[in-house]
N, C-alpha and C positions, 0 to 999 in steps of 0.2 A: 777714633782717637788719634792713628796717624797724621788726619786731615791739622789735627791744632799745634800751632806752636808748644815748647817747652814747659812756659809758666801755664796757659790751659790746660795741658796734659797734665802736672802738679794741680791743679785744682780741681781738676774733677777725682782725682783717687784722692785729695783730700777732704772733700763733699760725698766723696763713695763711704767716708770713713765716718763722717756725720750720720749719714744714713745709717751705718751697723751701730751706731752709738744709741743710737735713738732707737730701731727696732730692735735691739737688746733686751733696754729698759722696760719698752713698751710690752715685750712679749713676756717680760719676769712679772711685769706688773699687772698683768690682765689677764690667767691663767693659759698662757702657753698660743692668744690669739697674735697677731702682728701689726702693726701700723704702719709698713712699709711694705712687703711683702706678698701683695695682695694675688698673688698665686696659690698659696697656703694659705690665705684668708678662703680663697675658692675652696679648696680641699676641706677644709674644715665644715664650712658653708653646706656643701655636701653631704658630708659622714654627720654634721651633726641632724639633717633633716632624717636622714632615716635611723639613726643611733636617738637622739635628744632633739626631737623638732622646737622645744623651746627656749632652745637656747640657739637655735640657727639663726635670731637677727639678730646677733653681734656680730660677726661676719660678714654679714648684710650689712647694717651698719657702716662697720667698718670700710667696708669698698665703696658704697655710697660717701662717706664721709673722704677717702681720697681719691675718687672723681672727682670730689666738690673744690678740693685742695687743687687737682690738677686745672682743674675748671679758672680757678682764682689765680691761681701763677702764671695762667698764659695770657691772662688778663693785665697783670702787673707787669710782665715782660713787652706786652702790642704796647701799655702805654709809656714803657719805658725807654722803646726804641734801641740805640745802641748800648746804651746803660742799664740795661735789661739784668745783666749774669748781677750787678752789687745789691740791684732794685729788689731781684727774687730772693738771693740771701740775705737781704735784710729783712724781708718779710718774714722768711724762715726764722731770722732771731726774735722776732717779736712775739709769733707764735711759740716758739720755742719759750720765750718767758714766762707769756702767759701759763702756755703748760706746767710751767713750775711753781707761778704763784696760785694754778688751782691744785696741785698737790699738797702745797704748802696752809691751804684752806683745808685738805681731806674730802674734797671733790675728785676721785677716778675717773668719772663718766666727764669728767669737760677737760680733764687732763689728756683722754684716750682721745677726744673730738677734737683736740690744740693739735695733741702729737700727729693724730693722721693724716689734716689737714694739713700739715707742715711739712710733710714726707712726699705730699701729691703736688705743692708747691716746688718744693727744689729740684723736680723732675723738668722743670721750664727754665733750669740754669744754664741749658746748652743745649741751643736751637741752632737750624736750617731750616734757611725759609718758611719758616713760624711751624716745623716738625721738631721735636727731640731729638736729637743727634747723641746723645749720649745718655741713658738711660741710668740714672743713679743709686735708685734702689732696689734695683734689681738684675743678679746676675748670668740668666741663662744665657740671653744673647751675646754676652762676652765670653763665659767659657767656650760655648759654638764658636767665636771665632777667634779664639786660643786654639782649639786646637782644630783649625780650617787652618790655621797658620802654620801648625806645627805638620799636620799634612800634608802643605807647600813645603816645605821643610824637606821634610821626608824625601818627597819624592820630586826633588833637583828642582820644583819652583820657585821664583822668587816673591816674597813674602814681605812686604813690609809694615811694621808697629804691632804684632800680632801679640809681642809681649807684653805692648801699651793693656791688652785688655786684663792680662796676667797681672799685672798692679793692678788694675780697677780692682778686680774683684779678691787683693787680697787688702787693698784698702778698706774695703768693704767688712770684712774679716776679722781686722783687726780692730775694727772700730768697735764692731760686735762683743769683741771680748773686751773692749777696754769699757763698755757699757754695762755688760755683764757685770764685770767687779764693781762695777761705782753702785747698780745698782744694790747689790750682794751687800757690799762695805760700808756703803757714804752714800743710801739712796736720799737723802734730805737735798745733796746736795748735786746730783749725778744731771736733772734738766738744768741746773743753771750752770754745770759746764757743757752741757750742749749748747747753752742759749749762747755763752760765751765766745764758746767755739764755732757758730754762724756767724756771730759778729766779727769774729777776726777774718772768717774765710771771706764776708763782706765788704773789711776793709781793704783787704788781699786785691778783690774783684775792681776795687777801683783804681787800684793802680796800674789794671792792666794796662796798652794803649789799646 
């Protein structure tokens, strides 16, 4: 996170915040499964083969479906070249629509297959040398180095951006819960302020230089 300028470093804890918005939604709407997540997708995957084996390919599914997402975003970012970070969050918004005009149909299963895919795409928002450099919907590798940093810290090192990832992951956080409630309160209309809200982070992205 240190690596990027200021307005980068705001956009990715504001895309970290898409990401908890959406696997919020996703997780109230599909019994407790994820669309971002796919560490807890694993776990689940798991416990449900030897608990419920027929119910273990949703899971499946599910991680299959954002592989496929991941698969597609790094596709749209090679062909997008430098205009890659507006390219991938526009795609996100479109999926993200879709997902909403299939809920708004009472289709779950193409809404779950929009959201996932959509989740494995925004992961290709912020590359090095055609790797991820900054992992969006998911936060272990950023707590690890919260607190790598806070133990430079500690012990008279010096540490720099360590709290960049402390924002990541409470962007992430708070997204989760402001998804939460929209799903809770105002689920009719909670993916089309996602969709919303990729398009503005879209527009954001093309302003960068």
């Amino acid at each position: 996170m240190h690596r990027f300028d200021r307005p980068r470093r705001a956009l990715a804890i504001a895309a970290a915040g898409l990401a908890g918005m959406v696997d919020a939604a996703g997780f109230l709407a599909a019994d407790r499964y994820f669309v971002s997540f796919m560490s807890g997708n694993t776990t689940r995957f798991g416990v449900d083969l030897v608990e419920a084996p027929q119910r273990a390919w949703v899971p499946a599914a599910l991680i299959a479906g954002f592989v496929l997402g991941v698969c597609g975003g790094a596709l749209v970012a090679h062909a997008a070249g430098a205009r890659r970070k507006p390219a991938v969050l526009g795609s996100v918004a479109v999926l993200l629509a879709l997902a909403a005009l299939a809920q708004a149909g009472g289709s779950v299963g193409a809404m779950m297959a929009l959201l996932v895919l959509a989740m494995g795409a925004l992961n290709n928002t912020f590359q090095r040398d055609g790797e991820v450099a900054v992992g969006l919907t998911y936060m272990t590798g950023a707590l690890v180095k919260l607190g790598q940093g806070l133990a430079a810290r500690l012990t008279g090192k010096a540490a720099t951006g360590w709290s960049d990832w402390g924002l990541l992951w409470f962007g992430l956080a708070a997204g989760a819960a402001l998804g939460a409630a929209g799903w809770l309160y105002l689920p009719a209309l909670v993916l089309w302020g996602a969709a919303l809200y990729a398009a503005f982070l879209t527009f954001t992205a093309m302003q960068l230089r």
